[in-house]
N, C-alpha and C positions, 0 to 999 in steps of 0.2 A: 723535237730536238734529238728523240732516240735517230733519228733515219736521216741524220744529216749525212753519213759518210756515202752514201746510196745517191749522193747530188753527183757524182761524178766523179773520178780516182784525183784530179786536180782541186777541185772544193772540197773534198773530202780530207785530203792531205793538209789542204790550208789551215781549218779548221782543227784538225787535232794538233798540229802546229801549233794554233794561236792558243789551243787548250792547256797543249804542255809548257807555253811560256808562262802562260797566267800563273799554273800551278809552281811553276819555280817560283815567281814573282812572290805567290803569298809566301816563300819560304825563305826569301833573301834579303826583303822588304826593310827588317828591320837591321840584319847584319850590316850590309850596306848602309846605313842611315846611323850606326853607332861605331863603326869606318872609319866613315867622313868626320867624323867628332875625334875620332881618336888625332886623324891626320893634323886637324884645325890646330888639335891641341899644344900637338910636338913641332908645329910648323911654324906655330907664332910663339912658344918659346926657342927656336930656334933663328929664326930671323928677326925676333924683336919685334913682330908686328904690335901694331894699338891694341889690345885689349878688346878695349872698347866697339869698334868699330869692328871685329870680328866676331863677337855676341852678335851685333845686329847683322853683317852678314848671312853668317849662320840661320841666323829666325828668319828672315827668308827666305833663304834656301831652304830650311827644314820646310815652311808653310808651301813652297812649290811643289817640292819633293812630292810630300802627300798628299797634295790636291789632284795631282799629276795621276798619281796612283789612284785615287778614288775613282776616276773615270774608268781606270783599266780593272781593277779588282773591288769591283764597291761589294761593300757588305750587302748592303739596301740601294738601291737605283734612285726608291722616293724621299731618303735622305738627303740628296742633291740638292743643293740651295740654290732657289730662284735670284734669277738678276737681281729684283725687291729685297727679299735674304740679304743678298750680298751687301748693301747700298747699307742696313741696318748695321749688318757685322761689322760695317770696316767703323760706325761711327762706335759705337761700342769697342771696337779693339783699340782707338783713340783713348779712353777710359780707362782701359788696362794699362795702357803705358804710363798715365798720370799717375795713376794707382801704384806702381811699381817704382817712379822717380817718387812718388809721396813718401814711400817704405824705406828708398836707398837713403834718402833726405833724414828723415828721422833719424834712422840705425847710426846714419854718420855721425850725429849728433849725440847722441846715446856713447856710445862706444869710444868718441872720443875725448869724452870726459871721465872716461872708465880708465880705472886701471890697468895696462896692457901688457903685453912682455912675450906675448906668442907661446907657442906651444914647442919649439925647437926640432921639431921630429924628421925625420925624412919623408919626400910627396911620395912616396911609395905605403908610409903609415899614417901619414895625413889624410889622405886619399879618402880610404874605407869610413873611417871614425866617420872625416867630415858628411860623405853621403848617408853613412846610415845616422848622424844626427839632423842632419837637412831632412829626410826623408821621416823621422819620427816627429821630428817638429811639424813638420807638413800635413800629417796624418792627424793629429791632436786637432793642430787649425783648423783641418778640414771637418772633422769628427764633431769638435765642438760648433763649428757654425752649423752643423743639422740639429743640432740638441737645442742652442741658444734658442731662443725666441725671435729675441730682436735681430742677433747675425743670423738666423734666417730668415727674416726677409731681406736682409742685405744679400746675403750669399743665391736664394732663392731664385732671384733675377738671372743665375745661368741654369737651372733647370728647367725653364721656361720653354724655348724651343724643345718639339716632338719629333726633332732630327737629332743626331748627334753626329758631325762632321768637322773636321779640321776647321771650318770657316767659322763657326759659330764657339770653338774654343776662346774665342774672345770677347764674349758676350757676359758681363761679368759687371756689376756696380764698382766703381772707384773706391770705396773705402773695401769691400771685399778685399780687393787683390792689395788695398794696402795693409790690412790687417796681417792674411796671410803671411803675404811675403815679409813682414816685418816680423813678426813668430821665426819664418824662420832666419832670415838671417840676423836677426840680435842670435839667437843660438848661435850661430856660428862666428858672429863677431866676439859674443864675450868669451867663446873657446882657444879664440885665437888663431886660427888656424892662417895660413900665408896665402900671400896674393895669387900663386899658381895652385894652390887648392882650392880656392875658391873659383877661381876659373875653369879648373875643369867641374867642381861642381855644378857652376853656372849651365857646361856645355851639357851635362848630364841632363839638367833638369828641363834646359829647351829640348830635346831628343823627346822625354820622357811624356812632356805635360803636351806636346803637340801631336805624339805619335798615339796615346792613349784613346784621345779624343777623335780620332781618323774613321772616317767612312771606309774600312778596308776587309779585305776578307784576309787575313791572315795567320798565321800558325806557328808558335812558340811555341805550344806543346808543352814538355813538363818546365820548360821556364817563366810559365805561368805562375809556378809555384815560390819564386824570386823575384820576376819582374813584374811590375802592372803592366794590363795590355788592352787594344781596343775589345781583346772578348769579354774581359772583365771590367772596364770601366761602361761601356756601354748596358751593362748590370745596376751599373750605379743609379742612370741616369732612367731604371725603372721607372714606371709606375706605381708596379707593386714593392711594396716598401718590406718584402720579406727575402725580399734578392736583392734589392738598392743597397749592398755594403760596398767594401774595394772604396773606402776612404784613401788606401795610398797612389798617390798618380806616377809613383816613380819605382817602389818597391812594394810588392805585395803582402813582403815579412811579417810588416805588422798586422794588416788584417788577417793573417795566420794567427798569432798572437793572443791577439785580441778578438779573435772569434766573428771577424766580418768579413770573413770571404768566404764568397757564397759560389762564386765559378765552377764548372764540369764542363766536360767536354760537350761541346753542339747545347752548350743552353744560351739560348736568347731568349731578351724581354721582347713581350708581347707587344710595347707603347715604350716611345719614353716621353719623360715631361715630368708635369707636377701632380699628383692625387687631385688638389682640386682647383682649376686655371683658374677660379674665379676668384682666386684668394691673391689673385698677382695681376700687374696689367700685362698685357699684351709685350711681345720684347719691340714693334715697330712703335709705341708708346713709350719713344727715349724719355721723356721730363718726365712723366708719370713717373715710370720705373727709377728713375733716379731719386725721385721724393719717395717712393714706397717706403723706406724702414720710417719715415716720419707720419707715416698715413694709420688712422684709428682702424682696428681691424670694426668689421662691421658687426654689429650685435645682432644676435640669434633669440629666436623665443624662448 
């Protein structure tokens, strides 16, 4: 690879070409991807768009975006998910969405029997509050399902895969992501906070929880130290469970805080996945894994 430029002043050219676009790319990667969120945000309060339908826009685009990008800047090559892979992930990203209408379902329910009245403030100070209370909420959930027992084997089910890539971001048991996502948004429902903060929280946290997860080689550098990022989450998704911290997938604040971030510059896990695969089935083992938090762990001598 040292003697590519010696192919000839035209290949040579190409070549460092294609090097320096790459290297912007890991540097623009995520500007561009928190942009396009900004734009989403002031475009559909300005035209009045659905809500609704520009969340799931968005998770689209965001899941292209990135996938896009993993071919061009991957972190790991052997991270790439097979056709098989694929076919697994998309039935499991079905699950997450269940999981996520189970959470919205609830909290309506919850909140609307609550006594309400809002918070009054301007989205300029609604804004901050709401992310870094979604963002502590998050972190807690996430925190506690490594600790629990039984929310890990429920939560368990997305450490399973020994890739870590945008596509298997949604490889996840149904009450998992309802649990989670209900933590956090009753947080944010009983604060009160207004429909256009929650929306852009919303856009924040698709940017966040799908860009963490990416197969990518990229560079945040000291905003590492504020944002979660694939250098640190891909930490999480250790092996060794003396680096597996970076509980938050949105802000890193808290595992500053709370003493779980473990990130430096140029450090990568060795493996990711679980300590011990035998203690989980397989992720192509959908019914399995789905009965797992109901399954007797096996007894030792």
């Amino acid at each position: 690879m040292e003697n590519r430029p010696e192919m000839g002043s035209i290949s040579a050219k190409s070549w460092a070409m294609g090097t320096a676009s790459r290297e912007v790319l890991r540097h623009i990667a995520y500007p561009v991807l928190a942009l396009s969120a900004a734009w989403l945000f002031t475009s559909t309060l300005r035209y009045g768009w659905d809500r609704g339908e520009a969340v799931q826009f968005f998770l689209v685009g965001v899941i292209l975006y990135l996938a896009a990008l993993e071919r061009v800047i991957p972190h790991r090559t052997d991270w790439h998910p097979s056709l098989r892979e694929l076919c697994w992930y998309a039935v499991y990203f079905g699950f997450t969405m269940a999981g996520a209408v189970l959470a919205q379902a609830a909290v309506a329910f919850v909140v609307a029997a609550a006594p309400g009245g809002g918070l009054g403030l301007a989205l300029w100070v609604q804004a901050p509050v709401a992310l870094l209370a979604s963002s502590l909420a998050g972190y807690l959930a996430h925190r506690f399902a490594h600790t629990n027992r039984w929310l890990w084997k429920v939560h368990g089910i997305h450490h399973v895969p020994g890739k870590v890539n945008v596509a298997n971001n949604g490889v996840n048991h149904v009450l998992d992501v309802a649990f989670k996502q209900g933590v956090v948004q009753l947080s944010l429902g009983f604060l009160g906070f207004s429909p256009d903060c929650l929306f852009a929280v919303a856009l924040f946290t698709i940017v966040q929880g799908y860009f963490v997860h990416a197969n990518i080689d990229v560079r945040l550098g000291p905003f590492n130290h504020v944002l979660a990022s694939p250098e640190q989450h891909r930490l999480h998704h250790s092996t060794d469970v003396d680096e597996a911290g970076h509980y938050g997938v949105d802000l890193s604040v808290w595992d500053r805080l709370f003493g779980s971030f473990t990130w430096r510059p140029a450090r990568r896990p060795a493996s990711a996945g679980v300590q011990d695969p035998t203690a989980f089935p397989e992720t192509g083992a959908v019914l399995a894994s789905l009965l797992h938090p109901w399954r007797r762990a096996a007894r030792t001598a």
